[in-house]
N, CA, C and O atoms as CSV, one atom per row, in Angstrom:
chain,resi,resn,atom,element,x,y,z
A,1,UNK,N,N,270.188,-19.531,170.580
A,1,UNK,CA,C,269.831,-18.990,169.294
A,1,UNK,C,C,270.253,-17.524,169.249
A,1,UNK,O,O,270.065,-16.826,170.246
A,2,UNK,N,N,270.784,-17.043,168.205
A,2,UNK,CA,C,271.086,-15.863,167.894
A,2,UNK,C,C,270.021,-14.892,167.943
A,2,UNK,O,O,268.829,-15.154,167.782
A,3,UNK,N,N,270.674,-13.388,168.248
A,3,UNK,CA,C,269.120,-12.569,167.559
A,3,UNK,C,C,269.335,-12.148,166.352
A,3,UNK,O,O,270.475,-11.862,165.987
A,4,UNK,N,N,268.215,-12.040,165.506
A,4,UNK,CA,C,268.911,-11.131,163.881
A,4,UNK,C,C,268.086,-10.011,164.564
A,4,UNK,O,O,267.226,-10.024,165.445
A,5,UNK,N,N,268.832,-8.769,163.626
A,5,UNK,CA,C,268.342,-7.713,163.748
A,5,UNK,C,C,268.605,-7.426,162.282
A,5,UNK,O,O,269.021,-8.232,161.449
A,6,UNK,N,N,268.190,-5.699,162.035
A,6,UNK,CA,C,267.946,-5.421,160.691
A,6,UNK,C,C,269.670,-5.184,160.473
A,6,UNK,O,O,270.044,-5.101,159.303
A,7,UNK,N,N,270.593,-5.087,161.439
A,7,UNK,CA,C,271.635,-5.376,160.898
A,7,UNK,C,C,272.582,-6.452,160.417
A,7,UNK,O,O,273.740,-6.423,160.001
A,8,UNK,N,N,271.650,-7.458,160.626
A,8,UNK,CA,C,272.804,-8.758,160.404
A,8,UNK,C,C,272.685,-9.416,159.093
A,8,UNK,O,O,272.484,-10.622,158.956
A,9,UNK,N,N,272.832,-8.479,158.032
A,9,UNK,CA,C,273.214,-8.631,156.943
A,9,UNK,C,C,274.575,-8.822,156.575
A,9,UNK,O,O,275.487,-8.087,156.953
A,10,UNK,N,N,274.718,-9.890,155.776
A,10,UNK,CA,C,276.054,-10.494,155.653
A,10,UNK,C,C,276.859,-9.215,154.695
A,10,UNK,O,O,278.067,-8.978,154.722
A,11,UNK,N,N,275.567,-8.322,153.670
A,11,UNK,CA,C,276.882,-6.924,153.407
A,11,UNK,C,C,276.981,-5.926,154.219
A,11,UNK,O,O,277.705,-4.986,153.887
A,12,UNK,N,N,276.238,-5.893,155.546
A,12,UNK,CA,C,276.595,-4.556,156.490
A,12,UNK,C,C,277.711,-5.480,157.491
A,12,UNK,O,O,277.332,-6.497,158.072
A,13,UNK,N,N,278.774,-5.092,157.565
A,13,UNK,CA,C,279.862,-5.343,158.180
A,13,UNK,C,C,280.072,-4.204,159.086
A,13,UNK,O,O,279.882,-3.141,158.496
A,14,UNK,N,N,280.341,-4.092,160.093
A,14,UNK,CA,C,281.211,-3.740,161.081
A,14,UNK,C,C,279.781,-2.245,161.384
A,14,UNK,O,O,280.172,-1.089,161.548
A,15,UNK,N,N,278.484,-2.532,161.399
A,15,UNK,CA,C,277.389,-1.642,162.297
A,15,UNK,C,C,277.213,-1.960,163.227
A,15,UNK,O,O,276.121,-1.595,163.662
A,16,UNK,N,N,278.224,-2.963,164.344
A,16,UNK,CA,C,277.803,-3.342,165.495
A,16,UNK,C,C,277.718,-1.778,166.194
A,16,UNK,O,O,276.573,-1.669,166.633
A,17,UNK,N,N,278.382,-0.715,166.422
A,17,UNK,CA,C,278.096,0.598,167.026
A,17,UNK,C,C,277.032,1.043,166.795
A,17,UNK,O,O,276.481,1.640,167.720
A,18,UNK,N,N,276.331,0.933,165.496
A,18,UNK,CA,C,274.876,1.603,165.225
A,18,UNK,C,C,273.850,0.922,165.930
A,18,UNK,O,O,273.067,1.484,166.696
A,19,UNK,N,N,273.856,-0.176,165.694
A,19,UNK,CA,C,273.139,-1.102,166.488
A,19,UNK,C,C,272.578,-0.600,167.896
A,19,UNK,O,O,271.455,-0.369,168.345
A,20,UNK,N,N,274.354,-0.520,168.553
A,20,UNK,CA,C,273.843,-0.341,170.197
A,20,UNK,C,C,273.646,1.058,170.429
A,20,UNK,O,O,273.183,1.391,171.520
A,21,UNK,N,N,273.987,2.126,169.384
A,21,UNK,CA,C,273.447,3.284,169.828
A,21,UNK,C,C,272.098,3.944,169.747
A,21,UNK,O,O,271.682,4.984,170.258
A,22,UNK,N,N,271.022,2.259,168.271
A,22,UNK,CA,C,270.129,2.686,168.908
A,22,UNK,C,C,269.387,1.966,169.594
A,22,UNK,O,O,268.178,2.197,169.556
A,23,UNK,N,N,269.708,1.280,170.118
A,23,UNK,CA,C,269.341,0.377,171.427
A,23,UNK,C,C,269.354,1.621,172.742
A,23,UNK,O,O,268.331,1.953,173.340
A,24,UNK,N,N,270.755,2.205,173.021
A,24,UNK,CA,C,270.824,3.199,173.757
A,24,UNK,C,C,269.899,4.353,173.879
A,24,UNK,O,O,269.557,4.895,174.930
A,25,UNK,N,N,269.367,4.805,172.100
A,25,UNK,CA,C,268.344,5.550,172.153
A,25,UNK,C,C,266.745,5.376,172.768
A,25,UNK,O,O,265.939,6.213,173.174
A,26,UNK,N,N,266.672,3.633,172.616
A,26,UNK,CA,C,265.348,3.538,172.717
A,26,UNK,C,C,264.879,3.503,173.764
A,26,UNK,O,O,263.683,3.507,174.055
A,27,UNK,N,N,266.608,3.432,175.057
A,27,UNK,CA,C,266.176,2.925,176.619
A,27,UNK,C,C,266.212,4.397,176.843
A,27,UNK,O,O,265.157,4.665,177.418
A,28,UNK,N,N,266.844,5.379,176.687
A,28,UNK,CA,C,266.942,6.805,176.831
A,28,UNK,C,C,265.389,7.122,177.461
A,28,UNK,O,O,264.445,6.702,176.790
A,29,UNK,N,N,265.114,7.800,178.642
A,29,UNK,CA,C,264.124,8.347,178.927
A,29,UNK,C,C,263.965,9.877,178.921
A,29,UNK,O,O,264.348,10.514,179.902
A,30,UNK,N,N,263.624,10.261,178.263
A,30,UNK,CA,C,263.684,11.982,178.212
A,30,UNK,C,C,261.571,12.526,178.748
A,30,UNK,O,O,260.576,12.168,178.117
A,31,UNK,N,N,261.583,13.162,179.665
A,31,UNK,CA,C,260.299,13.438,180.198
A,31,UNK,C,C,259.837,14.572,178.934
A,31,UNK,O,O,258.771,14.192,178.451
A,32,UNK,N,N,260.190,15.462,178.473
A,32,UNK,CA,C,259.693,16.132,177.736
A,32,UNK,C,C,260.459,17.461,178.358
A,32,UNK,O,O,260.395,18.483,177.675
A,33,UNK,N,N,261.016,17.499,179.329
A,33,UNK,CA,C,261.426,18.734,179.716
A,33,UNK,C,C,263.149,19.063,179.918
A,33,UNK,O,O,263.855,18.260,180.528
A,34,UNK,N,N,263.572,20.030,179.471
A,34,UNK,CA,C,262.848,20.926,178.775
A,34,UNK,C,C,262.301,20.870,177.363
A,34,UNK,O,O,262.541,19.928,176.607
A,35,UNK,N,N,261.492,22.001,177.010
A,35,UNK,CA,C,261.539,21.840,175.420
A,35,UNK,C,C,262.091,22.642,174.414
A,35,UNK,O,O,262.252,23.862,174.432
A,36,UNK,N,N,262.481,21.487,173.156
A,36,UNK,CA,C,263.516,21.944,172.485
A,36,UNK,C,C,263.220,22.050,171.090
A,36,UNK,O,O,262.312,21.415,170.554
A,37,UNK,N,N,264.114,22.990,170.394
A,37,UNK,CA,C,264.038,22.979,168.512
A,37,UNK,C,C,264.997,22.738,167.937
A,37,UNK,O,O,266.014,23.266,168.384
A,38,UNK,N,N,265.127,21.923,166.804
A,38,UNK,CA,C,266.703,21.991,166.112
A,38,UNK,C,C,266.011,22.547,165.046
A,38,UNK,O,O,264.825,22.596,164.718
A,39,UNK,N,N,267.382,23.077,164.449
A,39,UNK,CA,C,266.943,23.755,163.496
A,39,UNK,C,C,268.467,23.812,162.454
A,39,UNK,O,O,269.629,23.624,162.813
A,40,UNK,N,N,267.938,24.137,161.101
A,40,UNK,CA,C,269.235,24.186,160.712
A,40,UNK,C,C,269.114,25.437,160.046
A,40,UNK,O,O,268.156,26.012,159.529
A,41,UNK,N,N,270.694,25.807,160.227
A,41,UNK,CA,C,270.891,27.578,160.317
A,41,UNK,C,C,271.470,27.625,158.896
A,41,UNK,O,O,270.646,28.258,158.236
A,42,UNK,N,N,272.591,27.222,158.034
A,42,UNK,CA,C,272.508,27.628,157.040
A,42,UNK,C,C,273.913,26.659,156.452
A,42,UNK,O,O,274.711,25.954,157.070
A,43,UNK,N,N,273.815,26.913,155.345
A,43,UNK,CA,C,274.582,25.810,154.380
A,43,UNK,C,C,276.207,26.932,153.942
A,43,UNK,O,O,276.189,27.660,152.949
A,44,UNK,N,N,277.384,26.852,154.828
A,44,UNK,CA,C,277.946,27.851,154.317
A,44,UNK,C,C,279.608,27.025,153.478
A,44,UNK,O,O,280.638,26.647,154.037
A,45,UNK,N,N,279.281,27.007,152.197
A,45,UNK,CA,C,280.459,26.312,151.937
A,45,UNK,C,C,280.588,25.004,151.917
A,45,UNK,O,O,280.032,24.365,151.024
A,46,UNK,N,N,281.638,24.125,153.280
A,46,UNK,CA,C,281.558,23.186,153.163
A,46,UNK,C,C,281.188,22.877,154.339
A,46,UNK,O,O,281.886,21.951,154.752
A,47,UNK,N,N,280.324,23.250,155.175
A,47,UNK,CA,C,280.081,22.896,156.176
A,47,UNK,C,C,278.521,23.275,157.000
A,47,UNK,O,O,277.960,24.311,156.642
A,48,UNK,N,N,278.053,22.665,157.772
A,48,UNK,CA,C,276.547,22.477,157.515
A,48,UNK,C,C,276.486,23.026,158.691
A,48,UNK,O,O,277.524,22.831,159.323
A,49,UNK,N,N,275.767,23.582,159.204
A,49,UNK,CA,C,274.930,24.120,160.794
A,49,UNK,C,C,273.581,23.895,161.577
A,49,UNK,O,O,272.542,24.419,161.176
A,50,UNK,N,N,273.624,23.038,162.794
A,50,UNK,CA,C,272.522,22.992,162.955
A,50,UNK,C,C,272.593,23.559,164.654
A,50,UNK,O,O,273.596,23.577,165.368
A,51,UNK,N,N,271.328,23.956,164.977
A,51,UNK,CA,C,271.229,24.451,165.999
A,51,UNK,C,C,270.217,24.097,167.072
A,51,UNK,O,O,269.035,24.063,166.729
A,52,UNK,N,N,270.631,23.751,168.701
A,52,UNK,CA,C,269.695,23.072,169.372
A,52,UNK,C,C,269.517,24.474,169.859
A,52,UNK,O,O,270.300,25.386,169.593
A,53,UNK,N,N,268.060,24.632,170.845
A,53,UNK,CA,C,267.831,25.610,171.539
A,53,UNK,C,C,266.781,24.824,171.994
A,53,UNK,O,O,265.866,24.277,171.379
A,54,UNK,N,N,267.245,24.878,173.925
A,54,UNK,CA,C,266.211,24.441,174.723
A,54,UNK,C,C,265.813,25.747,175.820
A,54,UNK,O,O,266.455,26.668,176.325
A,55,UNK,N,N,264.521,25.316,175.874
A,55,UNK,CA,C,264.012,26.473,176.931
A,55,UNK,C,C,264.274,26.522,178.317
A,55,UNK,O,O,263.452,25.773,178.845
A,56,UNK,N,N,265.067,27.070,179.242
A,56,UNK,CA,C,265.970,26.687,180.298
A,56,UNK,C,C,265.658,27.710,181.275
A,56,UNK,O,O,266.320,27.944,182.286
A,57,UNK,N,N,264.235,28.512,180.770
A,57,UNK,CA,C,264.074,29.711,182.126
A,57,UNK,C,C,264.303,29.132,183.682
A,57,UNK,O,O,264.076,28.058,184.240
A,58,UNK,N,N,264.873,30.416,184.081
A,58,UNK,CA,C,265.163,29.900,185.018
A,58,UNK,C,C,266.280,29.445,185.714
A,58,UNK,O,O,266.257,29.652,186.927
A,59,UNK,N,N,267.338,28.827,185.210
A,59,UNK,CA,C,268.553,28.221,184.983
A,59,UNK,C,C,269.462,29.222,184.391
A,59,UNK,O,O,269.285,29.893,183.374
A,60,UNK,N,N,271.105,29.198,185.716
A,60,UNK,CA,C,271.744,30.018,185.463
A,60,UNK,C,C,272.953,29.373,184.570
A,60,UNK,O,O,272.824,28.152,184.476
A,61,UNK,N,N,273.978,29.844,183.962
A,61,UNK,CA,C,275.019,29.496,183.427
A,61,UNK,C,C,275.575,28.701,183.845
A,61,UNK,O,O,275.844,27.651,183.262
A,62,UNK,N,N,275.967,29.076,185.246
A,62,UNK,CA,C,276.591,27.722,186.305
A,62,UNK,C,C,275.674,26.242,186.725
A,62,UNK,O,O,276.142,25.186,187.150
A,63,UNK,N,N,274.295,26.569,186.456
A,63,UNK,CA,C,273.827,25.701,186.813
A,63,UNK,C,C,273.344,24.476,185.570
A,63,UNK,O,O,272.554,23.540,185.690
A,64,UNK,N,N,274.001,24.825,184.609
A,64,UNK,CA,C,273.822,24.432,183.219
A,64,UNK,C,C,275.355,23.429,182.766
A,64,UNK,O,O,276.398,24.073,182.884
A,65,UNK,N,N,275.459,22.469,182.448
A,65,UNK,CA,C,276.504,21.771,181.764
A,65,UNK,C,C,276.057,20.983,180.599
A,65,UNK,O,O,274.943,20.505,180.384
A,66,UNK,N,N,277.395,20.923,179.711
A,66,UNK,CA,C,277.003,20.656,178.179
A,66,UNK,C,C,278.252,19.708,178.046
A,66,UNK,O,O,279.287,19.991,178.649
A,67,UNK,N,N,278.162,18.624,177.289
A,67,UNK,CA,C,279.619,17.540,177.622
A,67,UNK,C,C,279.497,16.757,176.503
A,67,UNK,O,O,278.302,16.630,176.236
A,68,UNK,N,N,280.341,16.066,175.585
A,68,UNK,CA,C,280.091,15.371,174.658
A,68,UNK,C,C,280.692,13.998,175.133
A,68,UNK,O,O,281.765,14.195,175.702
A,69,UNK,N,N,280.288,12.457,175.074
A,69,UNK,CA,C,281.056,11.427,175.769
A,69,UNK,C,C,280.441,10.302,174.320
A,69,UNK,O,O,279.312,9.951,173.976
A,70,UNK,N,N,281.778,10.032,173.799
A,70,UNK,CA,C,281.286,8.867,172.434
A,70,UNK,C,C,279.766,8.976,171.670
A,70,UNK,O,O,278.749,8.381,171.314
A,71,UNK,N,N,280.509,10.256,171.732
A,71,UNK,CA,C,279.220,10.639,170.395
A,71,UNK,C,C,277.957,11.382,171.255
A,71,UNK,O,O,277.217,12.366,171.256
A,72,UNK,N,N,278.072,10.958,171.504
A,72,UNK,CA,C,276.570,11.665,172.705
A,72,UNK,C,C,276.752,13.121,173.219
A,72,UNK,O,O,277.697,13.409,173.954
A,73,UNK,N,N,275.852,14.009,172.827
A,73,UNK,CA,C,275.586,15.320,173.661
A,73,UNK,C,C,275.090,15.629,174.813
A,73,UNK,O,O,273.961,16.089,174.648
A,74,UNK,N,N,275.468,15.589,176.178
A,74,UNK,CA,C,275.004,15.655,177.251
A,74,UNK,C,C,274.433,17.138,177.619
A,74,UNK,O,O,275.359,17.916,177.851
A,75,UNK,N,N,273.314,17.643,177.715
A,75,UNK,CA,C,272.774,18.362,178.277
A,75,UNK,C,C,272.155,18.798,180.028
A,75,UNK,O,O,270.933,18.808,180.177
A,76,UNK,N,N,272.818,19.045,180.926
A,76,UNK,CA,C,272.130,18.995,182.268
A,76,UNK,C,C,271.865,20.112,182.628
A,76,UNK,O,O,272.319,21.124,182.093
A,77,UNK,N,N,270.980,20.091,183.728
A,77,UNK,CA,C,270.342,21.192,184.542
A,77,UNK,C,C,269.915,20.847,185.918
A,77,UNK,O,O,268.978,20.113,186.231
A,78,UNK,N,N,270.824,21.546,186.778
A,78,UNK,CA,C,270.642,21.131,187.994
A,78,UNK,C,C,270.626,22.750,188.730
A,78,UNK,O,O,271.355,23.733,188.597
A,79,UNK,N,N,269.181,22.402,189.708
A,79,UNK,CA,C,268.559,24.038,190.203
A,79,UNK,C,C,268.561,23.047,191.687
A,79,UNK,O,O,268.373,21.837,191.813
A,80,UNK,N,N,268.858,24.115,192.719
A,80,UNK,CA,C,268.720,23.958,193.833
A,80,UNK,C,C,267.998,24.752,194.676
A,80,UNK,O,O,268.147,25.962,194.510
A,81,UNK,N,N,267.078,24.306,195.743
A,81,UNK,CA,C,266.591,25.171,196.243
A,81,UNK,C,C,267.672,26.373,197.747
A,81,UNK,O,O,268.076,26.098,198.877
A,82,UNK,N,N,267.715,27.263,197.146
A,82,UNK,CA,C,268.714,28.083,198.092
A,82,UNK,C,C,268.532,28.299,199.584
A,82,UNK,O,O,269.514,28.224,200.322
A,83,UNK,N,N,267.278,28.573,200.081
A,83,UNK,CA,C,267.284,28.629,201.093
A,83,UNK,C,C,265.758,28.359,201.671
A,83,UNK,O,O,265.038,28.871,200.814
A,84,UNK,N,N,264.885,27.787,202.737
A,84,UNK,CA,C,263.833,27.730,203.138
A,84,UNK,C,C,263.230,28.673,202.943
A,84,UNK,O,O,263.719,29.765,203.235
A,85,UNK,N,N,261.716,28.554,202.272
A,85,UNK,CA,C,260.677,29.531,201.907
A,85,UNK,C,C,259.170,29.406,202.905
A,85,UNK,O,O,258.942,28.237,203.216
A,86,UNK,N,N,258.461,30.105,203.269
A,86,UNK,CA,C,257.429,29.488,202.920
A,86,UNK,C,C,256.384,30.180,202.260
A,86,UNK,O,O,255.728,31.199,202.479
A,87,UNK,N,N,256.438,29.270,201.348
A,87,UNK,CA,C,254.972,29.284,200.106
A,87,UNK,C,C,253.631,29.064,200.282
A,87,UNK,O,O,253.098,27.997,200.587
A,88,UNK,N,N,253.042,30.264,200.048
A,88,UNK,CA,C,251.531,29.875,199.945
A,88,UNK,C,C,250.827,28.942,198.741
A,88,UNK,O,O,249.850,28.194,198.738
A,89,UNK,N,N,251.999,29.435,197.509
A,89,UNK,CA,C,251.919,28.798,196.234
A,89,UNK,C,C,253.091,28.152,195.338
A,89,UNK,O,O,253.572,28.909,194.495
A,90,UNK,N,N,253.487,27.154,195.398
A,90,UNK,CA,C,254.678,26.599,194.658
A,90,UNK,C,C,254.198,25.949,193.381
A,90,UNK,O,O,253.689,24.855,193.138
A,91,UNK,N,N,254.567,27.099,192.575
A,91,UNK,CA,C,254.119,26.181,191.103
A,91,UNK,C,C,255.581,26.281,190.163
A,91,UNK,O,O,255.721,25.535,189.194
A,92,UNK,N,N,256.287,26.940,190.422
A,92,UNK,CA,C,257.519,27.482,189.690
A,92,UNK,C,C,258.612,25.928,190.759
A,92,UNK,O,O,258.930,26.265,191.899
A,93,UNK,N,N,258.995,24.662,190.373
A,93,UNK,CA,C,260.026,24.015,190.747
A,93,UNK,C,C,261.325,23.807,190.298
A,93,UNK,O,O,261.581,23.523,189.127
A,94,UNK,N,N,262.477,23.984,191.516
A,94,UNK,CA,C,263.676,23.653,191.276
A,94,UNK,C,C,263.821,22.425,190.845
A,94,UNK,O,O,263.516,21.542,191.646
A,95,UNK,N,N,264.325,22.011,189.467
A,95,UNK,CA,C,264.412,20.665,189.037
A,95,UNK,C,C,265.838,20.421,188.682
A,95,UNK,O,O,266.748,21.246,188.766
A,96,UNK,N,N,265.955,18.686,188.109
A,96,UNK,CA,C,267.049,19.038,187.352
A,96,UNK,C,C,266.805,18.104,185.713
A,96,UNK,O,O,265.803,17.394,185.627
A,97,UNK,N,N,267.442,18.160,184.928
A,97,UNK,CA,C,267.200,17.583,183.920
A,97,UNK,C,C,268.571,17.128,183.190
A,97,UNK,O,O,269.739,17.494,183.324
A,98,UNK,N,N,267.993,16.263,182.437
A,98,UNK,CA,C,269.327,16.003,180.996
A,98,UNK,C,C,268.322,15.671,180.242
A,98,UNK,O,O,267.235,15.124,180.427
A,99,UNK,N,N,269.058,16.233,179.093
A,99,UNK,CA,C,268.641,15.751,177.555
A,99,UNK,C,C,269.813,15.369,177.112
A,99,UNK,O,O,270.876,15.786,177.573
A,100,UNK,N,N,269.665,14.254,175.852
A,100,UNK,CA,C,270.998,13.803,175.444
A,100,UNK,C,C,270.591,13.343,173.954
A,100,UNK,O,O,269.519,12.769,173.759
A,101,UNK,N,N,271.233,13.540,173.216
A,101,UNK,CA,C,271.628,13.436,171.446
A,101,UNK,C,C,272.392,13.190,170.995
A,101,UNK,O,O,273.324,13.984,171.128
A,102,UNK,N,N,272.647,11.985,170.141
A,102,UNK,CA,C,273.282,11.158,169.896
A,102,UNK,C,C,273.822,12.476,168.253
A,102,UNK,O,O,273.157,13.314,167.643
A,103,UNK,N,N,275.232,12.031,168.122
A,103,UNK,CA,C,275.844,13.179,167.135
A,103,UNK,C,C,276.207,11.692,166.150
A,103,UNK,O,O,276.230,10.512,166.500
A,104,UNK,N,N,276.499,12.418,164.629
A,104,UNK,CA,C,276.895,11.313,163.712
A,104,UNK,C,C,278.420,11.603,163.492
A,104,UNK,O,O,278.572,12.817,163.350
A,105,UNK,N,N,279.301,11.091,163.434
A,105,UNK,CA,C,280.420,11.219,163.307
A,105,UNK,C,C,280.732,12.301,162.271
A,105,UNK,O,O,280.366,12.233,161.098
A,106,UNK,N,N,281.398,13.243,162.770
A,106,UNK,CA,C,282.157,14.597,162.047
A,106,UNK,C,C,281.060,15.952,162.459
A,106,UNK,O,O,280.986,16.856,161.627
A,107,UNK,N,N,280.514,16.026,163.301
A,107,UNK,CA,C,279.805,16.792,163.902
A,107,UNK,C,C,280.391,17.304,165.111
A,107,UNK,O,O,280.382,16.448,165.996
A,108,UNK,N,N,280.983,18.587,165.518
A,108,UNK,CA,C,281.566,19.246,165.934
A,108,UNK,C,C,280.444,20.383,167.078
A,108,UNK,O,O,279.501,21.057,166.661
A,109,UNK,N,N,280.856,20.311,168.349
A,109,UNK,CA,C,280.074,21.923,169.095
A,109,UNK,C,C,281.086,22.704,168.694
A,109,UNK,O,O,282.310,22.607,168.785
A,110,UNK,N,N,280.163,23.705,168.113
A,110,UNK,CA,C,280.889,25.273,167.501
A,110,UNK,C,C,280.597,26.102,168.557
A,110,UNK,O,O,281.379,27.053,168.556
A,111,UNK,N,N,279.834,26.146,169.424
A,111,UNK,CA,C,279.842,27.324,170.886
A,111,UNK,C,C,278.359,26.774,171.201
A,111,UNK,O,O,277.662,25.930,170.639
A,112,UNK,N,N,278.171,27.560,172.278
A,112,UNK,CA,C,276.972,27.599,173.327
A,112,UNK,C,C,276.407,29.075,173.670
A,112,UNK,O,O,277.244,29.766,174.252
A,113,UNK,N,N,275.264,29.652,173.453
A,113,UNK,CA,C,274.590,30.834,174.324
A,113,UNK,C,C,273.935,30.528,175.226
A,113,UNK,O,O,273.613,29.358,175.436
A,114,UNK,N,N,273.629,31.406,175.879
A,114,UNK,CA,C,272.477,31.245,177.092
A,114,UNK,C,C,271.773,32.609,177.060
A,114,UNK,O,O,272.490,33.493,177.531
A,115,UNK,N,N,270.799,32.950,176.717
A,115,UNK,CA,C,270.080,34.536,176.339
A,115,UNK,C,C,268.864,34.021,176.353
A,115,UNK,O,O,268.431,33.110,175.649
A,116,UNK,N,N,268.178,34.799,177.401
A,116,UNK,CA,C,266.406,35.237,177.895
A,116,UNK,C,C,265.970,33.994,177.641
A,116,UNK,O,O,265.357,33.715,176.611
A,117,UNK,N,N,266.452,32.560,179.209
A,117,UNK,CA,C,266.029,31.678,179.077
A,117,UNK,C,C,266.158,30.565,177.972
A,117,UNK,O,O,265.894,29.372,178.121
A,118,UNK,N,N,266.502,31.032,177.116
A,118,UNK,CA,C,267.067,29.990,175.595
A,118,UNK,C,C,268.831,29.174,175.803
A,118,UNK,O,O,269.979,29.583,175.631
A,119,UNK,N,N,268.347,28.139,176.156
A,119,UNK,CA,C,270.222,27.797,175.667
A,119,UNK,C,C,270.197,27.329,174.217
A,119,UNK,O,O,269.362,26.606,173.674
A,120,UNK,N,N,271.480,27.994,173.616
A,120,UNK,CA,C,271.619,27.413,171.720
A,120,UNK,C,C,272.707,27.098,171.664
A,120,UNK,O,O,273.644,27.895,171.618
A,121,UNK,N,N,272.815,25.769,171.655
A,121,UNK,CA,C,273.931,24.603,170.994
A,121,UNK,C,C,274.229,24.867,169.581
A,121,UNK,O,O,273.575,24.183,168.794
A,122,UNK,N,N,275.125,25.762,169.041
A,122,UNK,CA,C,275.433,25.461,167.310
A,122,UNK,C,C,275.888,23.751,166.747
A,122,UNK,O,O,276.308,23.114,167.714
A,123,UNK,N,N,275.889,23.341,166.104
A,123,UNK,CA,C,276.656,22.369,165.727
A,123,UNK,C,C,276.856,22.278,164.457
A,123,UNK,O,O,275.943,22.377,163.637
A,124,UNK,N,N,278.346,22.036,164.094
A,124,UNK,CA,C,278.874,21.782,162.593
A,124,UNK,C,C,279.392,20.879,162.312
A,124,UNK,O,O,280.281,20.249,162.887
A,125,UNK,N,N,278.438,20.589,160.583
A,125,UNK,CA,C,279.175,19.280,160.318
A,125,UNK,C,C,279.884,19.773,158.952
A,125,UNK,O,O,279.476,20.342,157.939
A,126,UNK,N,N,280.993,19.345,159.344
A,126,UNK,CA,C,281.787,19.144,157.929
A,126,UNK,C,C,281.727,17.991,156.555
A,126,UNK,O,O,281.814,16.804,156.871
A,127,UNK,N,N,281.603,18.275,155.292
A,127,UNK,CA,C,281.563,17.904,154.356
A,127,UNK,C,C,282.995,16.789,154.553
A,127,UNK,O,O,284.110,17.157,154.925
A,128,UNK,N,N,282.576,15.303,154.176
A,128,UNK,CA,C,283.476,14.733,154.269
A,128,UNK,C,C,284.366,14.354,153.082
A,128,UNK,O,O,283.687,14.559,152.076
A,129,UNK,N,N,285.462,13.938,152.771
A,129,UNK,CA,C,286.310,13.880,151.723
A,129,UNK,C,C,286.107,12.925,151.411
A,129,UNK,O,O,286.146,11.883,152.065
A,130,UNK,N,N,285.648,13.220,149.522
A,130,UNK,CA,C,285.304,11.995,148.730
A,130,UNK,C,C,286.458,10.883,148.930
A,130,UNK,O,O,287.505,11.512,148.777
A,131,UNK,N,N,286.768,9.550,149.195
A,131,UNK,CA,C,288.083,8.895,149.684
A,131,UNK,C,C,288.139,7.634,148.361
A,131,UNK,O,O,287.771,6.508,148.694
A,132,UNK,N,N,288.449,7.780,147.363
A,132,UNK,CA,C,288.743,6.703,146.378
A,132,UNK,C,C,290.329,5.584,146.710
A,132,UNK,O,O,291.526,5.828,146.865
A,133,UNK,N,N,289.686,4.631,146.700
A,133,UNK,CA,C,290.909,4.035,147.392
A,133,UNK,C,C,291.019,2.602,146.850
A,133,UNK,O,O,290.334,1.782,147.461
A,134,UNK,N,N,291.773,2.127,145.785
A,134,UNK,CA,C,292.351,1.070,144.823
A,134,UNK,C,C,293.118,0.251,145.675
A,134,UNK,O,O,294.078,0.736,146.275
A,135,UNK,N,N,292.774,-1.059,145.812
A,135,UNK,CA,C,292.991,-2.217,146.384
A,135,UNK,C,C,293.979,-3.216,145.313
A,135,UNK,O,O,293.610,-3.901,144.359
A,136,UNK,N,N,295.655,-2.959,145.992
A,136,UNK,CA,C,296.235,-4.330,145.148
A,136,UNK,C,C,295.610,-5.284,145.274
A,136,UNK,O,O,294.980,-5.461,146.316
A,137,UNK,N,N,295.587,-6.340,144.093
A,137,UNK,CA,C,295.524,-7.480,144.454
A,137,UNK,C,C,296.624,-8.440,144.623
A,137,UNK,O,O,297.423,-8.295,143.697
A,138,UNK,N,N,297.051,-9.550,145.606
A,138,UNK,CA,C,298.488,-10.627,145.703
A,138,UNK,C,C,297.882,-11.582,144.841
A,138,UNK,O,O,296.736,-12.008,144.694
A,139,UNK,N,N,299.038,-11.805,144.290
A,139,UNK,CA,C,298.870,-13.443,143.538
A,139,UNK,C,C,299.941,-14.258,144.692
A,139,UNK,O,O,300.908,-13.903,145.366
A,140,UNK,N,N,299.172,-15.540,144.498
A,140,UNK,CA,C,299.754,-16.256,145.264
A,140,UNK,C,C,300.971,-17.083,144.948
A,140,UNK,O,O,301.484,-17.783,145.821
């Protein structure tokens, strides 16, 4: 037996990608860390801005990677411990993390900061072109 889902409507044609990306979303485990804001920065023209900023104290430039792979925003953080300590108190841990966000097609990384613990992902989306498009018909 088949599965239906809310896509298997005989007029949604060709959402098999939406489908599994959010299937992909729902297995996605994200712990909560770090924590993050989007936000959207401003409407300029034809093109839209939004902005991630996760809290990354702690974490140096190098130890930070940002990657986009079929749509997806990869976020990592990988801290190592440098050299043997010993601690009376370890509450501050070397971790590592990913966060990951799924982008909608025509969404672009416009740059990356890293300033007093904040990393900020810009992202732009461009206004897409109205596409009117007249279909011959064949006679047979």
């Amino acid at each position: 037996m088949s599965q239906m889902t809310q896509f298997s409507s005989p007029f949604m044609l060709g959402f098999d990608e939406i489908e599994q990306l959010l299937d992909r979303i729902g297995k996605s485990s994200n712990d909560g860390f770090p924590p993050y804001n989007i936000e959207r920065i401003a409407n300029e023209g034809e093109k839209e801005i939004l902005r991630i900023t996760l809290a990354v104290a702690g974490f140096t430039e190098d130890q930070l990677d940002i990657s986009v792979e079929e749509n997806q925003l990869f976020i990592r953080g990988r801290q190592k411990d440098d050299e043997p300590r010993n601690y009376l108190h370890r509450g501050i841990a070397a971790r590592q993390f990913q966060r990951t966000f799924v982008l909608a097609a025509g969404i672009e990384i416009e740059g990356a900061d890293l300033a007093d613990g904040l990393l900020s992902i810009d992202l732009v989306r461009h206004e897409p072109e109205r596409l009117i498009q007249s279909i011959k018909i064949n006679s047979a």
